[in-house]
C-alpha positions, 0 to 999 in steps of 0.5 A: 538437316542431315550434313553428308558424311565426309563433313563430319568429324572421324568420330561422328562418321560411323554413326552418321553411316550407320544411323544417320544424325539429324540436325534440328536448327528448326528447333532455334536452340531450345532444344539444346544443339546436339544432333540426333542420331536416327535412320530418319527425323522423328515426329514429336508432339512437343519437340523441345521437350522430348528432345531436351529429354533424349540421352546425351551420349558424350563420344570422346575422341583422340586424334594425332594428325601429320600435316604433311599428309592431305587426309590429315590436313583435311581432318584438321579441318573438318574437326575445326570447322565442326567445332565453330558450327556450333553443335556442341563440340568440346575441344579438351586438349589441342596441341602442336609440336613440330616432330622431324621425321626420318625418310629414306629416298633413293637409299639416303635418308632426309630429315624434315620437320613437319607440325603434328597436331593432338586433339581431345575433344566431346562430340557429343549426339542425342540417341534415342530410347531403344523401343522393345 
């Protein structure tokens, strides 16, 4: 199963661009839940072992989102949704704090508050062995 790009995490977004995660929900968890990233779906002889045994790489990420922003709020939510899926997902650190920012309109400024969210989290994916 390999989700569209713009569902994902920003972190995990270059990877699925460049060489694409496979999700394996056939494997029933067994095989742990991390996606592989791979141009296309491998072919194992015993997939829950040689899954198990492929590298784990952690990718941590640190994110500030303004939600009065759209691309930000959308972010949140994918973070968070990606979170609940179940793949893995490790939130460290998430907090929100209402910031007022300062904006000039028609030469007078505007104060309003707005919530700014900070997220830490590990979404980790399996790579695969470089063959040489």
């Amino acid at each position: 199963m390999r989700p569209s790009v713009d569902q994902l995490p920003r972190s995990l977004r270059s990877i699925a661009e460049s060489t694409g995660l496979e999700y394996m929900p056939h494997l029933g968890g067994l095989a742990g839940i991390y996606p592989v990233a791979c141009k296309a779906a491998p072919v194992f002889q015993d997939a829950v072992i040689e899954v198990t045994n492929l590298p784990i790489q952690l990718n941590f990420a640190r994110v500030v989102l303004d939600m009065d922003k759209q691309a930000d709020e959308e972010e949140y939510n994918r973070i968070m949704t990606y979170a609940h899926a179940g793949y893995g997902m490790q939130i460290i650190y998430h907090n929100r704090q209402f910031v007022k920012k300062v904006c000039c309109k028609d030469g007078k400024k505007k104060c309003r508050t707005i919530q700014r969210i900070f997220i830490e989290y590990y979404a980790p994916y399996r790579v695969l062995p470089q063959e040489s």
